[in-house]
C-alpha positions in Angstrom: -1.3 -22.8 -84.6 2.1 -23.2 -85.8 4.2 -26.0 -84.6 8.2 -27.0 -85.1 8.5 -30.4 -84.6 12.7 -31.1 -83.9 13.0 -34.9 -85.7 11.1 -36.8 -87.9 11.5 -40.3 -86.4 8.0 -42.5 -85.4 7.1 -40.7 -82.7 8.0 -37.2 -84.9 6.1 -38.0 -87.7 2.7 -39.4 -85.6 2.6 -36.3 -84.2 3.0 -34.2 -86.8 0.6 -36.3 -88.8 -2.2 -35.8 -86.0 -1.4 -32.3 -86.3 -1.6 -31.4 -89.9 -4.8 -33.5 -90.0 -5.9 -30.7 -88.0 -4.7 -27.9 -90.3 -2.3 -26.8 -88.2 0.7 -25.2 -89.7 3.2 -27.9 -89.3 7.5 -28.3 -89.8 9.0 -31.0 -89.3 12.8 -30.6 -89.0 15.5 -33.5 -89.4 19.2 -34.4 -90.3 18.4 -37.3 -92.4 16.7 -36.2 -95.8 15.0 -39.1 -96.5 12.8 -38.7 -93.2 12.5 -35.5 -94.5 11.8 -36.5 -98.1 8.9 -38.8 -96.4 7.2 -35.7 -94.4 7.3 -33.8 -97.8 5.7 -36.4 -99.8 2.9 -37.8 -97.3 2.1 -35.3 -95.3 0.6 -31.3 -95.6 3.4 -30.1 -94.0 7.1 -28.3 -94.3 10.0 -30.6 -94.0 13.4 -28.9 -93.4 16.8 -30.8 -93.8 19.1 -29.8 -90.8 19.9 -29.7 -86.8 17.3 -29.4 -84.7 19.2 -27.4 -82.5 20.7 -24.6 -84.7 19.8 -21.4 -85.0 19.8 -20.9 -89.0 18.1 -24.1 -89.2 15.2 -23.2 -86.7 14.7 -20.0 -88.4 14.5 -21.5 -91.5 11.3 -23.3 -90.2 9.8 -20.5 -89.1 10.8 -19.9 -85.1 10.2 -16.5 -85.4 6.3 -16.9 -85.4 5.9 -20.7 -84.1 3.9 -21.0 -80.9 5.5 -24.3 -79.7 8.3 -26.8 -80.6 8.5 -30.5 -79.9 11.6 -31.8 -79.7 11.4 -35.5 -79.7 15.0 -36.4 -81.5 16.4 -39.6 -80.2 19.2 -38.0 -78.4 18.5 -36.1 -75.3 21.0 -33.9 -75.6 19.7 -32.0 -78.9 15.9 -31.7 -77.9 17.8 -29.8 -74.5 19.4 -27.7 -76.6 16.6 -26.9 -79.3 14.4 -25.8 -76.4 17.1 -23.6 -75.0 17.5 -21.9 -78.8 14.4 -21.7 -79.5 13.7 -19.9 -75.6 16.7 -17.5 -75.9 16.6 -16.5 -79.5 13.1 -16.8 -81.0 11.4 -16.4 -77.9 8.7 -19.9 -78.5 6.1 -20.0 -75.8 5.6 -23.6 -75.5 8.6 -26.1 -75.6 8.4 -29.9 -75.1 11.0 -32.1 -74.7 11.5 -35.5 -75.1 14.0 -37.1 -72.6 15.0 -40.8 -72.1 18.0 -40.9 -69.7 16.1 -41.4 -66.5 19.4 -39.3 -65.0 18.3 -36.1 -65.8 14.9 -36.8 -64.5 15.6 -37.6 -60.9 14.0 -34.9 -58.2 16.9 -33.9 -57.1 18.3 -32.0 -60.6 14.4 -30.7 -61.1 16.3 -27.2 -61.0 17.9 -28.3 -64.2 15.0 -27.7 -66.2 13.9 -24.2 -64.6 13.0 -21.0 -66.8 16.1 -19.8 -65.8 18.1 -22.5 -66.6 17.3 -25.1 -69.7 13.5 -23.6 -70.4 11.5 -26.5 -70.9 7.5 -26.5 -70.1 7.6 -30.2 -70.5 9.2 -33.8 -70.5 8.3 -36.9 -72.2 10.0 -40.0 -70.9 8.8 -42.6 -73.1 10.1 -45.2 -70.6 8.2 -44.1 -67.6 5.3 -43.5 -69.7 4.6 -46.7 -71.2 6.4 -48.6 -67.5 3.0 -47.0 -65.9 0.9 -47.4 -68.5 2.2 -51.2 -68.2 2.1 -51.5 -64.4 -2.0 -50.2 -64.7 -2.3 -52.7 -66.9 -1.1 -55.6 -65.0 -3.5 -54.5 -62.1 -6.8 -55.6 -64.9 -5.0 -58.4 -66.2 -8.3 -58.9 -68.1 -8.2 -55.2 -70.0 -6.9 -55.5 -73.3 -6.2 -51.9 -73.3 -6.6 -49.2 -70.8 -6.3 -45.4 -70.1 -6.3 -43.4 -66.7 -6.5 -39.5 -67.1 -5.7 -37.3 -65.0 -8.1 -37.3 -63.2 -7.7 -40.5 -61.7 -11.4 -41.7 -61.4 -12.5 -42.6 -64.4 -10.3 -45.4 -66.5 -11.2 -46.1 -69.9 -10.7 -50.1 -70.4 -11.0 -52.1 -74.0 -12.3 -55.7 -73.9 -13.0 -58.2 -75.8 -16.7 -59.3 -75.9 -16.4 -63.3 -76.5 -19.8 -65.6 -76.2 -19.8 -66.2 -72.4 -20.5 -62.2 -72.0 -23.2 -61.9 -69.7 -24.0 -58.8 -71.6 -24.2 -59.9 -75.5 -26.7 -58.8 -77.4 -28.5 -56.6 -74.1 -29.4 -53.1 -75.3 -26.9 -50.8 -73.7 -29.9 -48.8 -72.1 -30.6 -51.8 -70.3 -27.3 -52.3 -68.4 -28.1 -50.2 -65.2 -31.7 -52.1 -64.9 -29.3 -55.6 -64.7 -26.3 -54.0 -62.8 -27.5 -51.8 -60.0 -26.0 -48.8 -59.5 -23.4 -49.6 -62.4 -20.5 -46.8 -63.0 -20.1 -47.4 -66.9 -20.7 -46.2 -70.1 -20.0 -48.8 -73.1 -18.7 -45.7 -75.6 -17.7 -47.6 -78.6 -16.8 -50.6 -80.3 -14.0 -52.0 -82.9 -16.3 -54.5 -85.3 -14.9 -56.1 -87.9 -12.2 -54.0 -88.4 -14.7 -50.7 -88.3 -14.6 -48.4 -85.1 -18.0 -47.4 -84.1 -19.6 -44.8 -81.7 -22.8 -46.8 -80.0 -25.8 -45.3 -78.5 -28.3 -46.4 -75.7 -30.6 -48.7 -78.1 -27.5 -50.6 -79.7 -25.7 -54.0 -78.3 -22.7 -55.7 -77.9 -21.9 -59.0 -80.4 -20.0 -61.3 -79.7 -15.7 -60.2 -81.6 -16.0 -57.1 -80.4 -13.9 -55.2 -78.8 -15.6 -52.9 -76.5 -14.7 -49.2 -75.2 -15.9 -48.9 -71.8 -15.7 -45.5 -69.2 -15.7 -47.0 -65.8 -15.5 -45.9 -62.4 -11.9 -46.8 -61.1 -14.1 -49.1 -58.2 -15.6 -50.7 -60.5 -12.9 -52.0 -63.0 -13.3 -55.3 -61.8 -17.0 -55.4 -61.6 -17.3 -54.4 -65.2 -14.4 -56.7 -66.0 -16.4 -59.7 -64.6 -19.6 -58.8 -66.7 -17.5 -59.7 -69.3 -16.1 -62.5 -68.0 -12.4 -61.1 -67.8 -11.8 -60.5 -64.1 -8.1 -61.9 -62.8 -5.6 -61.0 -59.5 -2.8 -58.8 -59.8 -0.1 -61.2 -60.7 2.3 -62.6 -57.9 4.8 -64.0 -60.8 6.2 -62.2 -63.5 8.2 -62.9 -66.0 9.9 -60.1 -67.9 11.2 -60.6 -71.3 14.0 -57.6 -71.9 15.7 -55.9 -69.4 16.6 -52.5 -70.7 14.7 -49.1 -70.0 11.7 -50.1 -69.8 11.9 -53.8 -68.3 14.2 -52.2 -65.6 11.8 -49.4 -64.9 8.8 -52.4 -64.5 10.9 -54.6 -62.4 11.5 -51.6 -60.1 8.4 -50.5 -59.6 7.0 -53.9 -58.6 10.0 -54.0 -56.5 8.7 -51.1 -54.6 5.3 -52.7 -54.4 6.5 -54.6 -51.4 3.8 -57.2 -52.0 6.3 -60.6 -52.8 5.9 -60.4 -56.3 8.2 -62.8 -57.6 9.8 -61.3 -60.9 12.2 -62.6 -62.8 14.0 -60.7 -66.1 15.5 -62.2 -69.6 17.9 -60.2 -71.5 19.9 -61.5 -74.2 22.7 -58.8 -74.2 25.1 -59.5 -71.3 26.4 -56.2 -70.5 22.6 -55.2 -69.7 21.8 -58.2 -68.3 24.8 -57.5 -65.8 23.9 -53.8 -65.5 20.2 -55.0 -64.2 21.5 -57.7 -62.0 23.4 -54.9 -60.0 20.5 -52.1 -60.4 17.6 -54.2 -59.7 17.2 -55.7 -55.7 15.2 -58.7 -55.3 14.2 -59.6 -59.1 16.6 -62.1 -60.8 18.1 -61.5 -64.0 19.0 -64.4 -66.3 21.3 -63.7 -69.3 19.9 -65.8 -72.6 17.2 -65.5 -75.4 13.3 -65.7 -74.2 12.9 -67.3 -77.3 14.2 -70.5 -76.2 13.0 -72.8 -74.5 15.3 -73.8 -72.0 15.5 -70.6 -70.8 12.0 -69.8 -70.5 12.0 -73.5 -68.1 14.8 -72.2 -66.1 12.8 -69.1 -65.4 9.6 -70.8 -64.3 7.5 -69.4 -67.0 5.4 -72.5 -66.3 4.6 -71.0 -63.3 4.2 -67.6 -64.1 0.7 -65.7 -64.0 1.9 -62.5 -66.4 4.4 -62.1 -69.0 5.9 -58.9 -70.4 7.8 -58.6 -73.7 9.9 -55.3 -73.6 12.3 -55.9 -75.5 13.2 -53.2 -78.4 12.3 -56.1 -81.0 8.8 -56.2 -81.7 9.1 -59.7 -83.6 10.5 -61.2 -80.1 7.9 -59.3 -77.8 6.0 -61.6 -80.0 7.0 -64.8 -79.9 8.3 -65.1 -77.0 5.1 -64.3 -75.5 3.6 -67.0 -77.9 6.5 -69.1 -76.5 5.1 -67.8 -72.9 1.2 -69.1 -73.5 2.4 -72.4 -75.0 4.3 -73.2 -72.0 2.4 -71.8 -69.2 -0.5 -69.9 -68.7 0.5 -66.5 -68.3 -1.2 -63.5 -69.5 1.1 -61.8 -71.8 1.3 -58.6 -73.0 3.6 -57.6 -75.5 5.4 -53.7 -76.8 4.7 -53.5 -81.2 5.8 -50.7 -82.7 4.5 -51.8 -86.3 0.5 -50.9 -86.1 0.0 -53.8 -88.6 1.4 -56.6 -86.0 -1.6 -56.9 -83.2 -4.1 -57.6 -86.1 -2.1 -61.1 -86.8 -0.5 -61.3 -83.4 -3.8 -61.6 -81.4 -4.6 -64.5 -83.4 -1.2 -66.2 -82.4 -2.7 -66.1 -78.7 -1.1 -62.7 -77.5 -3.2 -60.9 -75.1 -2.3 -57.2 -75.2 -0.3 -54.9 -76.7 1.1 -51.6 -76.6 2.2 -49.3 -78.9 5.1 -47.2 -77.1 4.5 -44.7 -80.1 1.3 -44.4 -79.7 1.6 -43.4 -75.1 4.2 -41.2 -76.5 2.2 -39.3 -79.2 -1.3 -39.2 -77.2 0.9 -37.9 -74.1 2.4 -35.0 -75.7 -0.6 -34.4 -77.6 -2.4 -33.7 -74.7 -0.3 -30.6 -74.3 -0.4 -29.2 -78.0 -5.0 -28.9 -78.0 -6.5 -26.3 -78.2 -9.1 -25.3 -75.6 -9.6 -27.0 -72.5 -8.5 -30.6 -74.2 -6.7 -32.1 -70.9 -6.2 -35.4 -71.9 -6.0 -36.9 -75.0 -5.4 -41.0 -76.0 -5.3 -42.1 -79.3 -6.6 -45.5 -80.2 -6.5 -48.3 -82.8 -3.5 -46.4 -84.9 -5.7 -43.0 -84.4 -9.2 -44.6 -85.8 -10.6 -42.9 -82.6 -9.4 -40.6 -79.8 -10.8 -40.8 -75.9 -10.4 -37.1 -74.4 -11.0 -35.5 -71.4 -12.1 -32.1 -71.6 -12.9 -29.6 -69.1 -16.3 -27.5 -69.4 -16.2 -23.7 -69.8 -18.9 -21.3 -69.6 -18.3 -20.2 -73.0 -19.1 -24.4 -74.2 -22.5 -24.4 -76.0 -22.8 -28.1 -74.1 -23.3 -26.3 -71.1 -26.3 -26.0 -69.4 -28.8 -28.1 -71.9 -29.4 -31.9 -71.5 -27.2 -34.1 -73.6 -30.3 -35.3 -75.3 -31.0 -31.9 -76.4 -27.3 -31.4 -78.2 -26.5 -32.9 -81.6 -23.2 -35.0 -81.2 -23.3 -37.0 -84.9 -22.6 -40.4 -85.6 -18.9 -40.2 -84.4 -18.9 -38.8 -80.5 -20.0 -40.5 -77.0 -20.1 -38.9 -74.1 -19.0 -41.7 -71.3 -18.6 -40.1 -68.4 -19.0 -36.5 -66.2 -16.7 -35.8 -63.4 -18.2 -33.0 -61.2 -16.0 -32.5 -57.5 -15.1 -36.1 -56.8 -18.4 -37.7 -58.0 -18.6 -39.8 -61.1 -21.7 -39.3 -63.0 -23.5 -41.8 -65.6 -24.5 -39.9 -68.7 -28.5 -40.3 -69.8 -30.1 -38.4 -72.0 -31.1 -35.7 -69.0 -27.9 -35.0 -67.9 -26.8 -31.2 -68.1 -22.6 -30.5 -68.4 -22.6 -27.7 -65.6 -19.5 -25.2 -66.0 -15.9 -26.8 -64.2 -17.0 -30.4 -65.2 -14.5 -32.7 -66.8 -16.4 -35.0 -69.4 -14.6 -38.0 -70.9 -15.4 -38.4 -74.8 -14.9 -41.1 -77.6 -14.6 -39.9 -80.6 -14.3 -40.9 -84.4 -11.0 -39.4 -86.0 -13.2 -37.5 -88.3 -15.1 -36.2 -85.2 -12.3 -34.9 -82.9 -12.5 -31.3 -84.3 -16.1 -31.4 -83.3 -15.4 -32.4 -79.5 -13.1 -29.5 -79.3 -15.6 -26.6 -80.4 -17.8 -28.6 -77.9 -15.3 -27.4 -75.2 -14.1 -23.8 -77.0 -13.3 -21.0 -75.1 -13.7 -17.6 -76.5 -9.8 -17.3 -77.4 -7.4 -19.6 -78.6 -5.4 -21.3 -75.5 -2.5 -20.4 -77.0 
């Protein structure tokens, strides 16, 4: 497939990394020459110095014959205009935007974005993606990482397997004779710094961090075999109060439920532009990483805290700040991969990567086959995907015991109607299931010639 990708900032050059890993034909198109420079040098793909937007320049990368372009710039304005060139000139079936100003994305302009007016197939708002991503993740305080596809049954939780796990060192085959009628499937596991795909005769130890398919009724069932189950928090402290802490403070807002929330922003003009948006939460102007003003928001008090800001080093410590002085759960956005391998020693929780939501959630729309979700994890050491079963899959129709899926793939869940079903070894993938899949990087290509169809999607 060939793919223009319009800027070649983080969330630009993660995808077209993923991409070219996957011998796709890949451009990568910037105004600055040393992001360029970088694609040229460090990846296996086309860099091209110029405007997104314009004409000569998206010819010159090849719109002629690309199947889709990604336009994830960081202004809104140019990706707009890059999918409307590259609809009314070169005729590119697939366009995808990425779109922060929550303006444009309000229902009542949704004719903005029409075939007929600007052509776009789809919008990424980083903002709303990682605000929900962050609002499911404040429901399983006790998650330190979680994914919900599409389908909307199944979540995919991470957790950290400490000594008091009732389920250490218990053969994962095991698990439904000690949990009746259990809806999981223990997938994988990050040890010692090593992803791993598990099967039914291995166990948990205690460090890891385990990958666990589990039926959204269940989340806190599973939670509490691992001794990590906690309340949605009444209290909230949010560190930041641009996009992204405005969009969480909203939302909770909405929830109706007296959730006490309570916002710091060290840039007044925002912090006044929040006092006026936002209803009930209160806004206090200063830096979280003092301590004063952490006291004169309660943090004592609080049960969660959230470090949005756009400063990766103050998500940090101030929620180091936030466990010292309370007990709050604390969860922070890193952009640098390299910082939650220190940071979680420093007592933080959870992170997330806004990169990463960004990346997985536009990736989702760029697989081939039927590849309907796709979550990348641990800096793209393993993907979770959710697939869709064809007749034309040669998993179809045989039990999973039968099929050779390597070291690298677990299968941890089927989705058939509304039903969740358990995987064993005599489970058969009937035609129209979804199946959620871990997978090692090196084993993604595999999962998607599991779930072929006889011509290329595109």
């Amino acid at each position: 497939m060939r793919v223009i990708i319009s800027g070649a900032g983080q969330v630009g050059y993660g995808i077209a990394e993923r991409l070219a890993m996957e011998s796709n034909e890949v451009t990568v198109i910037d105004s600055n020459p040393e992001l360029v420079q970088r694609v040229r040098d460090t990846l296996d793909a086309r860099g091209v110095h110029g405007h997104g937007s314009h004409p000569d320049v998206l010819a010159q990368a090849g719109a002629r014959e690309a199947d889709m372009l990604i336009a994830v710039t960081q202004v809104d304005e140019v990706n707009m205009i890059a999918c409307q060139v590259a609809h009314s000139i070169f005729n590119i079936p697939t366009r995808i935007a990425r779109i922060r100003a929550q303006s444009y994305l309000k229902s009542e302009w949704s004719d903005l974005f029409a075939r007929d007016h600007l052509p776009i197939d789809v919008i990424i708002s980083p903002e709303v993606e990682v605000g929900d991503l962050i609002l499911q993740r404040m429901a399983y305080p006790g998650a330190l990482d979680l994914v919900s596809f599409d389908d909307d049954q199944v979540l995919v939780i991470t957790v950290a397997v400490t000594e008091d796990c009732a389920i250490i060192d218990t053969p994962l085959m095991q698990l439904t004779d000690l949990f009746p009628n259990l809806e999981a499937t223990v997938m994988g596991v990050r040890r010692d710094g090593n992803m791993l795909a598990l099967k039914s005769d291995d166990f948990l130890m205690s460090g890891d961090e385990a990958i666990v398919a589990v039926g959204r009724s269940q989340v806190n069932r599973v939670l509490a075999m691992f001794g990590k189950d906690a309340p949605f928090p009444s209290k909230v402290v949010i560190g930041g109060a641009g996009n992204v802490g405005q969009y969480v403070a909203r939302k909770l807002e909405e929830l109706g439920e007296g959730i006490s929330v309570r916002l710091i922003e060290n840039n007044r003009e925002t912090a006044q532009r929040a006092a006026e948006t936002l209803k009930d939460a209160i806004v206090v102007y200063g830096d979280g990483l003092h301590e004063d003003i952490m006291h004169e928001v309660s943090i004592q008090n609080a049960q969660m805290y959230l470090g949005l800001t756009n400063d990766d080093e103050t998500n940090i410590l101030s929620s180091v700040l936030a466990s010292e002085l309370g007990n709050a759960t604390t969860i922070a956005l890193v952009n640098q991969p390299q910082y939650p391998r220190f940071a979680r020693r420093l007592g933080v929780d959870a992170f997330l990567n806004p990169r990463t939501v960004t990346v997985s959630k536009i990736l989702r729309h760029v697989r081939r086959g039927r590849i309907r979700g796709v979550y990348t994890l641990y800096n793209g050491a393993a993907e979770l995907l959710e697939a869709e079963a064809l007749e034309t899959s040669p998993l179809v129709g045989k039990p999973l015991k039968d099929f050779d899926f390597g070291t690298g793939v677990r299968i941890g869940a089927i989705i058939r109607g509304r039903k969740m079903i358990v995987p064993t070894g005599q489970t058969r993938v009937e035609a129209g299931d979804l199946v959620i899949v871990f997978a090692l990087a090196d084993a993604v290509r595999q999962v998607e010639q599991m779930f072929r169809v006889s011509i290329d999607f595109f």
